[in-house]
Rosetta silent file (secondary structure, phi, psi, omega in degrees, C-alpha in Angstrom):
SEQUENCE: XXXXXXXXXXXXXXXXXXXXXXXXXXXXXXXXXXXXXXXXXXXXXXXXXXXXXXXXXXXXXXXXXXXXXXXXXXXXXXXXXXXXXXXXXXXXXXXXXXXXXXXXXXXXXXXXXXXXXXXXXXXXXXXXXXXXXXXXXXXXXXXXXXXXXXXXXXXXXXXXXXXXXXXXXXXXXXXXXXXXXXXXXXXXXXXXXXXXXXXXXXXXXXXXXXXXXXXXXXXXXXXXXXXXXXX
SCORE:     score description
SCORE:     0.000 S_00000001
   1 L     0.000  133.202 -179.173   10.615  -53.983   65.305 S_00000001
   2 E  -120.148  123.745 -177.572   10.646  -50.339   65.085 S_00000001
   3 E   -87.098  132.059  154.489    8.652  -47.872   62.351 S_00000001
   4 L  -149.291  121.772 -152.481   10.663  -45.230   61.242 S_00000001
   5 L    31.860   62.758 -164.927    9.404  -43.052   58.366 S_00000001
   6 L    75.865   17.338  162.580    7.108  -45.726   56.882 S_00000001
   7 L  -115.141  162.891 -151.961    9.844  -48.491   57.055 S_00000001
   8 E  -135.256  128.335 -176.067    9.716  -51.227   59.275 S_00000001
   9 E  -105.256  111.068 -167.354   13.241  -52.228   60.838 S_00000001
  10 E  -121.157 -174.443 -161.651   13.572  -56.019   61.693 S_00000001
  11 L  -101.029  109.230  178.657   16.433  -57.336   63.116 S_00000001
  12 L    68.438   43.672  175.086   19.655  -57.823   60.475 S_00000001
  13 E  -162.737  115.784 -155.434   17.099  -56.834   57.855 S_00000001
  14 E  -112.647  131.556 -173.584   16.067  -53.699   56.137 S_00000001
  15 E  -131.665  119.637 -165.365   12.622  -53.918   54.492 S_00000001
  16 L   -76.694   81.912  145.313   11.417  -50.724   52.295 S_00000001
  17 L   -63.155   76.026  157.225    7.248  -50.183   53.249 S_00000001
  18 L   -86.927  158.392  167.756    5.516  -47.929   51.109 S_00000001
  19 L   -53.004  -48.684 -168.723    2.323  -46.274   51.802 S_00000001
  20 L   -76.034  144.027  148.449    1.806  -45.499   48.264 S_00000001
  21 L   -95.870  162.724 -171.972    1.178  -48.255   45.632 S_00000001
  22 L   -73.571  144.758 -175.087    4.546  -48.229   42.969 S_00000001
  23 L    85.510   -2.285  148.917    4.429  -46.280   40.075 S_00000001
  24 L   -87.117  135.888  171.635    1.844  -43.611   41.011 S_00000001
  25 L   -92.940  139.893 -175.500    2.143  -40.316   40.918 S_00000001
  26 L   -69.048  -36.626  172.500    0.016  -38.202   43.685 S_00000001
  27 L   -82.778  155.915 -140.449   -1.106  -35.704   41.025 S_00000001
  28 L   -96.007  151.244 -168.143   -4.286  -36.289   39.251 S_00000001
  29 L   -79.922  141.330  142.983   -3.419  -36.909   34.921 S_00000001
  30 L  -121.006  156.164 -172.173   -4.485  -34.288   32.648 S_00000001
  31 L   -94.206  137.220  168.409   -4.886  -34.676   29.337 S_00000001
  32 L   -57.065   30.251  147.003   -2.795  -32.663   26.939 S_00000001
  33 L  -115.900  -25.421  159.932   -5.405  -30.970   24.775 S_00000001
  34 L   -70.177   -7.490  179.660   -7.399  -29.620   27.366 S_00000001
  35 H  -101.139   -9.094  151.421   -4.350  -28.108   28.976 S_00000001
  36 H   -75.959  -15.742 -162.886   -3.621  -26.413   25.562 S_00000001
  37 H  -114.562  -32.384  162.497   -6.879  -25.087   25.209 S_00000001
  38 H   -48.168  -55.230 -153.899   -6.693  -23.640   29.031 S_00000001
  39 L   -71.360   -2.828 -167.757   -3.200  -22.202   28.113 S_00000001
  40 L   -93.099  134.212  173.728   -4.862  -20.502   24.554 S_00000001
  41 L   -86.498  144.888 -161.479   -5.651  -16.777   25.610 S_00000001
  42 L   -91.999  144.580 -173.582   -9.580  -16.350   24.278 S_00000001
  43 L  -115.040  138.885  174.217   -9.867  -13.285   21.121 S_00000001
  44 L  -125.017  147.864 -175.941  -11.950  -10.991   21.389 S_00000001
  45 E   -88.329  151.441 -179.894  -13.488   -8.907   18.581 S_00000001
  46 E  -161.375  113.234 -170.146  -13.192   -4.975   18.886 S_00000001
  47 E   -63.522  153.504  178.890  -13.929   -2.543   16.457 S_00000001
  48 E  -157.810  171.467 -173.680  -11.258    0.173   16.178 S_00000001
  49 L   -90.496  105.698  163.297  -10.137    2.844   13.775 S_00000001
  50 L  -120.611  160.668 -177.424   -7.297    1.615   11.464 S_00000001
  51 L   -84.708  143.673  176.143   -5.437    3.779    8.959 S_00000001
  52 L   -57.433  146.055  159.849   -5.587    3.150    5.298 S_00000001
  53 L   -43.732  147.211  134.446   -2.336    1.655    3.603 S_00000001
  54 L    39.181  -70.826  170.374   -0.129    3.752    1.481 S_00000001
  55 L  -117.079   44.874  168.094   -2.660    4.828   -0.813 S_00000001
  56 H   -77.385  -38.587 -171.043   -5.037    6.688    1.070 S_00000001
  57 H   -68.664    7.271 -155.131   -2.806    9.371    1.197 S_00000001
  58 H  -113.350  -36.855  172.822   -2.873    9.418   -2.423 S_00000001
  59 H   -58.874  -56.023 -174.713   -6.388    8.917   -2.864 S_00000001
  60 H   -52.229  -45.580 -179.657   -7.323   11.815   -0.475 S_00000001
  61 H   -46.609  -55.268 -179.208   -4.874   14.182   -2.542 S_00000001
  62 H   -67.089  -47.363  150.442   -6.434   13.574   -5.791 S_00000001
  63 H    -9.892  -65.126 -168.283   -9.747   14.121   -3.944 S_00000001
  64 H   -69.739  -52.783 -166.274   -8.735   17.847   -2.627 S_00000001
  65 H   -53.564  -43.349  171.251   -7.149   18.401   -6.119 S_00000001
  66 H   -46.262  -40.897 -173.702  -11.030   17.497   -7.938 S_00000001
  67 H   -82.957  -68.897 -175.945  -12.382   19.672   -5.776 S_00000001
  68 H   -17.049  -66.797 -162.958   -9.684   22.706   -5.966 S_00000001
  69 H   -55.944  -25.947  174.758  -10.005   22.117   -9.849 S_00000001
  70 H   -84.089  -31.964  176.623  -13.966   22.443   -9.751 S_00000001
  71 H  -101.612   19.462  161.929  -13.881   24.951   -8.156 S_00000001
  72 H   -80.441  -52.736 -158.541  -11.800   26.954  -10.164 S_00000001
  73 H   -67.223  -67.163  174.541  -13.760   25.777  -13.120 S_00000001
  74 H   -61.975    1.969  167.944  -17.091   27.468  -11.270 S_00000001
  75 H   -70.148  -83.470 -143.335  -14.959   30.741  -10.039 S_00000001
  76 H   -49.772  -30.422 -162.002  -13.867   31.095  -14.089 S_00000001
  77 H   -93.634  -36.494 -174.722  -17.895   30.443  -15.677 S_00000001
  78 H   -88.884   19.802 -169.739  -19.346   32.883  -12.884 S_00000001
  79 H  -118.456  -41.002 -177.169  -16.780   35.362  -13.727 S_00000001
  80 H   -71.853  -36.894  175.719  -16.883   34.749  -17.922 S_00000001
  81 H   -52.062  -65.207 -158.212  -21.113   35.255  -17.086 S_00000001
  82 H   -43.358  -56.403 -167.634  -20.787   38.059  -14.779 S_00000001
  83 H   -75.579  -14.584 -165.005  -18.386   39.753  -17.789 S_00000001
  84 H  -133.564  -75.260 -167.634  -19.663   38.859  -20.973 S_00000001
  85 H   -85.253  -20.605  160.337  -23.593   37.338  -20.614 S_00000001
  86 L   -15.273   44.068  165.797  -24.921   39.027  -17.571 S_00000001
  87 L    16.012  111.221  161.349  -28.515   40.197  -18.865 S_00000001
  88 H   -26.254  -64.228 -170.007  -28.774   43.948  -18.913 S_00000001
  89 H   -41.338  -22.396  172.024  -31.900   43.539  -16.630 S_00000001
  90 H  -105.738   33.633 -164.448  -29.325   42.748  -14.015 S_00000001
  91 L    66.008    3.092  179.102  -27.004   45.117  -14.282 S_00000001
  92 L  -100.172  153.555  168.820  -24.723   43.348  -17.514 S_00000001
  93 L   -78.367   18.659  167.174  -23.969   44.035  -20.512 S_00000001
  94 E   -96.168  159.517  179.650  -25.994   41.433  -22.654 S_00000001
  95 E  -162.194  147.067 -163.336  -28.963   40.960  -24.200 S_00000001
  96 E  -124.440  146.677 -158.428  -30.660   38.044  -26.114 S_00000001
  97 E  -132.297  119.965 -163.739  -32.857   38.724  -29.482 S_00000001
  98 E  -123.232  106.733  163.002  -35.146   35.636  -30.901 S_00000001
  99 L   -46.497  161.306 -164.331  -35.268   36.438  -34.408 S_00000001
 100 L   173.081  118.454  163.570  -38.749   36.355  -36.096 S_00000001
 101 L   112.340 -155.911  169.820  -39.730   37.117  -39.620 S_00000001
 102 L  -139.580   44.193  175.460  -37.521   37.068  -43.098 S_00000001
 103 L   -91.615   -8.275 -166.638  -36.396   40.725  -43.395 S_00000001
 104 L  -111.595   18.106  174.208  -32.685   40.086  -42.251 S_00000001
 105 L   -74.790  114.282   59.270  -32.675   36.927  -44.419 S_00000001
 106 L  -108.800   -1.097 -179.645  -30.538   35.347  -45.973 S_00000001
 107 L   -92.701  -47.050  103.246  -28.156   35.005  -42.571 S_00000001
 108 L    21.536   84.685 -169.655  -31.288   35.923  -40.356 S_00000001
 109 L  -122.845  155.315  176.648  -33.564   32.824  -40.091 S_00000001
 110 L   -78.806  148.291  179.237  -36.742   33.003  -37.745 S_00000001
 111 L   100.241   -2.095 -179.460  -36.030   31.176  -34.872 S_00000001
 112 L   -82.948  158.790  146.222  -32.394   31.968  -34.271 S_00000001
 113 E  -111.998  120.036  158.388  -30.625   33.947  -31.054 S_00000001
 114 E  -107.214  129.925  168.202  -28.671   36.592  -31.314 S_00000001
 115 E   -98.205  129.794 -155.545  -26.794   37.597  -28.270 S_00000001
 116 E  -121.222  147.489  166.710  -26.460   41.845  -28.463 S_00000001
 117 E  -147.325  135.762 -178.115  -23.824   43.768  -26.209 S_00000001
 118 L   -73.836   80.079  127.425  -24.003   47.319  -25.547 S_00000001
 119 L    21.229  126.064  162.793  -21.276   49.569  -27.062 S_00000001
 120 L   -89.817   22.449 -178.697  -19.800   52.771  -26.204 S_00000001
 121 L  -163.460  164.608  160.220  -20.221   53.513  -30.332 S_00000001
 122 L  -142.460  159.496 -172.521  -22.351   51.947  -33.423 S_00000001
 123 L  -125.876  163.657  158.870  -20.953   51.823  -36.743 S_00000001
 124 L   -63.931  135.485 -172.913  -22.431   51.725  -40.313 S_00000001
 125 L    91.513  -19.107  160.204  -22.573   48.019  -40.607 S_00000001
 126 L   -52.193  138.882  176.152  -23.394   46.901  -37.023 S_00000001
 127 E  -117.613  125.078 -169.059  -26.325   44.897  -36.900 S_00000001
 128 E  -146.492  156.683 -144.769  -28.052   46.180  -33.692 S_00000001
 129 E  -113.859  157.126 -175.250  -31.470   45.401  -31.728 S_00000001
 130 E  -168.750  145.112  147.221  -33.176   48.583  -30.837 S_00000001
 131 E   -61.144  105.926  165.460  -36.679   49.923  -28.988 S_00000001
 132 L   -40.334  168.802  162.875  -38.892   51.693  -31.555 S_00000001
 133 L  -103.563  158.472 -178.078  -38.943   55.200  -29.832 S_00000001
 134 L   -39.110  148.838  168.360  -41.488   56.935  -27.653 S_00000001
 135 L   106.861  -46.721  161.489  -44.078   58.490  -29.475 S_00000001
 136 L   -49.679  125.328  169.126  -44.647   55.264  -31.796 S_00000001
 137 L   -47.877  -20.039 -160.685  -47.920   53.278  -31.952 S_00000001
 138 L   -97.608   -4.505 -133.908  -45.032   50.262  -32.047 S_00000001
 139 L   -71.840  148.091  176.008  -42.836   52.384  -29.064 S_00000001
 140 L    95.360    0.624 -174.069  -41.187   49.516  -26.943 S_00000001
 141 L   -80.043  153.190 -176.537  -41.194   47.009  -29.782 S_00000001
 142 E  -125.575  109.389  167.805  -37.538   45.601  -30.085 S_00000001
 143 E   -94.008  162.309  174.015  -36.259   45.287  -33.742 S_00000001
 144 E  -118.481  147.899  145.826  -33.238   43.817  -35.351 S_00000001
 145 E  -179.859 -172.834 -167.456  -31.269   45.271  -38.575 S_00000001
 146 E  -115.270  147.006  164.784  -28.390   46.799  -39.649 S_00000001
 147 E   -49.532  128.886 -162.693  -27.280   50.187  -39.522 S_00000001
 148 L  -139.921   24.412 -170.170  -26.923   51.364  -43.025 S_00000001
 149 L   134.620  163.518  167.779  -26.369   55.398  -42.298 S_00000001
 150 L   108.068 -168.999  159.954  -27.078   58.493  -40.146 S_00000001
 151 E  -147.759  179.322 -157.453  -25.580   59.018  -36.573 S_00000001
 152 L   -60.397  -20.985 -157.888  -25.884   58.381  -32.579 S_00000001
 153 L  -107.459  -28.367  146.437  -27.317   62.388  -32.213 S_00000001
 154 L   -68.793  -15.791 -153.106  -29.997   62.591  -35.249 S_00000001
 155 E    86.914  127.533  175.854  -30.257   58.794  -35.433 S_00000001
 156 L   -60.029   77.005  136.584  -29.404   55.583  -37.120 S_00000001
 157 L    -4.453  111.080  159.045  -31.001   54.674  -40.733 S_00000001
 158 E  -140.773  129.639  167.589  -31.565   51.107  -40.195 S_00000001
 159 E  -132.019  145.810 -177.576  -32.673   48.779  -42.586 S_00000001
 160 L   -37.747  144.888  179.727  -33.458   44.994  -42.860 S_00000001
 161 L   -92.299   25.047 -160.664  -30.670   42.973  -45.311 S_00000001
 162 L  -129.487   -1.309 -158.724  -34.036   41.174  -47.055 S_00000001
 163 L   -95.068 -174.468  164.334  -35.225   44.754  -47.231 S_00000001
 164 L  -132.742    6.917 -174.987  -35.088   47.514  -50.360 S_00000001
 165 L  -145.514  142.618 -175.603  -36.325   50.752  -47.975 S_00000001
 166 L   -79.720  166.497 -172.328  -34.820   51.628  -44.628 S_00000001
 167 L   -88.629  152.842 -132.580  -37.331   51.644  -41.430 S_00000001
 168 L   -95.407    9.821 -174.036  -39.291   54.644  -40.857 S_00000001
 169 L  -101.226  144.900  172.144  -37.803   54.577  -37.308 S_00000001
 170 L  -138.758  100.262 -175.527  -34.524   56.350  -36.547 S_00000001
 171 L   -46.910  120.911  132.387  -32.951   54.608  -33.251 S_00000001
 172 L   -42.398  158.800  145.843  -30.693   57.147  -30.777 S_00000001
 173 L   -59.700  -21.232  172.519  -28.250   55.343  -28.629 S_00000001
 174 L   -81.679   -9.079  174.134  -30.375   55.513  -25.587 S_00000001
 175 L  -102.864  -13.678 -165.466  -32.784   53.440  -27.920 S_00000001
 176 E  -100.162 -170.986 -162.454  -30.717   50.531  -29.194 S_00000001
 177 E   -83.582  -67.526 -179.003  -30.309   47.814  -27.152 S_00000001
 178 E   179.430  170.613  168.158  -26.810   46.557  -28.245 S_00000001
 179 E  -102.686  166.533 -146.248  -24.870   44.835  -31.582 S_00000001
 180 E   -74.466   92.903 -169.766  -24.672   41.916  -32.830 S_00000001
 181 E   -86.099  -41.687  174.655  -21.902   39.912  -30.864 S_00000001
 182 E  -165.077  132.598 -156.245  -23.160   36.023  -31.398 S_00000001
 183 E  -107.348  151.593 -170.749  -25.782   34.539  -33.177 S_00000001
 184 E  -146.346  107.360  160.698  -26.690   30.668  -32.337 S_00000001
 185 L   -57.391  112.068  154.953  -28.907   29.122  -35.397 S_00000001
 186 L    82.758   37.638  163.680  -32.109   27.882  -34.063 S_00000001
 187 H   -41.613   -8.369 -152.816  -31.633   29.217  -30.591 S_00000001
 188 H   -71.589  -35.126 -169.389  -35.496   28.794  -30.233 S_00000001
 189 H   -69.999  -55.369  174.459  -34.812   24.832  -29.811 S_00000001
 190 H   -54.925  -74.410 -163.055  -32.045   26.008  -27.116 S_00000001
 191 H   -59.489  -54.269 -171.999  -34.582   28.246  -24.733 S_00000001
 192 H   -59.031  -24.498  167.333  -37.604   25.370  -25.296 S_00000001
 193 H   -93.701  -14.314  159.909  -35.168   23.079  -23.557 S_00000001
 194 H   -64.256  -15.468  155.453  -34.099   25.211  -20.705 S_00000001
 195 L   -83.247  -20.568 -172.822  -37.968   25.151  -19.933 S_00000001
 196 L   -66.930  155.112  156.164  -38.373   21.586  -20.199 S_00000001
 197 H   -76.615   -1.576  173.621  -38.627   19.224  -17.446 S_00000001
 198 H   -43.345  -51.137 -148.983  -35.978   16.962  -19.329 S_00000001
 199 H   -78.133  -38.382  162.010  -33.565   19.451  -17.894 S_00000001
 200 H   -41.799  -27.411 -171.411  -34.862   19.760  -14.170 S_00000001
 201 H   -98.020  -27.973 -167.274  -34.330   15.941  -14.090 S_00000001
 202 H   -52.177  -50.078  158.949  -31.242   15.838  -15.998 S_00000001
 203 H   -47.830  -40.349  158.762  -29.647   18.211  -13.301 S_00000001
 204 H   -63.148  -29.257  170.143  -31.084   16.452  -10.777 S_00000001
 205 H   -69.083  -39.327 -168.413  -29.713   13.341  -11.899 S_00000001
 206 H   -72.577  -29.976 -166.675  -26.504   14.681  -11.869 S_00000001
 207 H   -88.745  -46.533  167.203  -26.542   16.221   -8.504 S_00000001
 208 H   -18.595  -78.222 -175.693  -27.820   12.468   -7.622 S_00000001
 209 H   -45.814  -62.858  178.792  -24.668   11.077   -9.206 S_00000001
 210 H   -75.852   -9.328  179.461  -22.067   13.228   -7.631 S_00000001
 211 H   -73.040  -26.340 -171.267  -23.423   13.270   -4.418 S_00000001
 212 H   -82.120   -7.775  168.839  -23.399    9.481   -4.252 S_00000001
 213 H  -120.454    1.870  169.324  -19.401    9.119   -5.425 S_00000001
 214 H   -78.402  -39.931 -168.076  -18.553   12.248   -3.276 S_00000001
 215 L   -68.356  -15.825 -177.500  -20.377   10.184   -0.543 S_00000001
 216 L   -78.919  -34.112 -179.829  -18.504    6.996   -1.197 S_00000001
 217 L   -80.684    5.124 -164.245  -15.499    8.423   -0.867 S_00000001
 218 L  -124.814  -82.166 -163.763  -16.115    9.783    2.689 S_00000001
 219 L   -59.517   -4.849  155.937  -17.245    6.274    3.804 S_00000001
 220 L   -71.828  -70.540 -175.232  -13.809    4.896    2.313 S_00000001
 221 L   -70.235  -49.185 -138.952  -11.523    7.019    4.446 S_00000001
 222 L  -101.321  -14.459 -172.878  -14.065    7.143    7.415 S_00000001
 223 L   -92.165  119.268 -164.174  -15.374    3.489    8.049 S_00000001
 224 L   -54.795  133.972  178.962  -13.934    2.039   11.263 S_00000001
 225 E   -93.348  153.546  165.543  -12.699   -1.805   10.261 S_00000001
 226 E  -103.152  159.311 -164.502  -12.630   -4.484   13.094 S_00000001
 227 E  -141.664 -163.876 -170.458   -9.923   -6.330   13.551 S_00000001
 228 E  -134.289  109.042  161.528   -9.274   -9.427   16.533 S_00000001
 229 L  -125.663  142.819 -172.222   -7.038   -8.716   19.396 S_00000001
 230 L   -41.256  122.814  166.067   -6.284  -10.594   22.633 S_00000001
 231 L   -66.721    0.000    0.000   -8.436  -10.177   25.173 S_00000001
């Protein structure tokens, strides 16, 4: 008998010898969910910068336009101040007059403002604020009434419309102040709230308010999202 490559040869007889028992395989069984869960690649999280959809770009526009538009709106109010309400004391031509007393009554009530603007003329019928003149026990007091005669080089005859005798003062142009351009009933109410602290918070509130939906709006376009990609 002769082995040759594990079979055994016998004489007019061929007999198969395996090594092996039948029906095994030499590799060791794995089970098919752990070899799914090897082959799954593991996620990892990683923040990154993604761009807004579609209507960021639309959102941002109408953004820059709010701002463009405000600040057109504050160009146009510091340019209508500068031209029209500027306070003399600052170089403008306005000036504001807190009525007091009942000689310019019945349109004249104490407690009103009249805002005066200074003129390159007065007229008979102007109602214009004027500086008694030097030389007066009163000089520097600032009256209101209307011009009722006289002229800029002799002086204005001015008298009260509540009055029956004109005032013993007679205003140059270097003394009045300015005519009557707009009168606001019960300005007095108006100044006592521009003093208040109502208004200090009310502005402050406000400044609150826009800072906090300008700021939201930053943090909208700018906040990085995270998203899950293969490690």
């Amino acid at each position: 008998m002769k082995l040759i490559g594990g079979m055994a040869l016998a004489a007019g007889a061929v007999t198969l010898v395996s090594s092996r028992p039948l029906g095994l395989r030499v590799a060791e069984a794995v089970e098919p969910e752990q070899a799914r869960e090897e082959e799954r690649p593991a996620l990892t999280l990683v923040p990154t910068f993604v761009p807004e959809p579609k209507a960021q770009p639309a959102r941002s526009t109408l953004h820059r336009v709010a701002n463009a538009l405000g600040l057109l709106l504050t160009i146009a109010v510091v340019v209508l101040w500068a031209l029209f309400l500027r306070p003399q004391s600052l170089g403008g031509p306005a000036s504001y007059v807190l009525v007091s007393g009942r000689s310019m009554l019945p349109r004249y009530h104490t407690g009103d403002l009249v805002l005066v603007e200074r003129q390159s003329s007065y007229h008979v019928g102007d109602v214009i604020a004027y500086h008694v003149p030097k030389g007066d026990p009163m000089a520097g007091a600032q009256v209101i009434h209307r011009i009722v005669g006289g002229d800029a080089t002799h002086g204005f005859v001015v008298q009260g419309d509540n009055r029956t005798a004109p005032d013993v003062w007679r205003p140059t142009a270097q003394d009045i102040v300015g005519a009557k351009a707009l009168r606001i009933p019960n300005g007095v109410l108006v100044l006592q709230f521009l003093r208040s602290p109502l208004l200090l918070g009310l502005l402050a509130a406000c400044f609150v308010f826009v800072r906090v939906l300008t700021r939201g709006s930053e943090d909208e376009l700018e906040f990085p999202k995270t998203v899950s990609v293969p490690a």
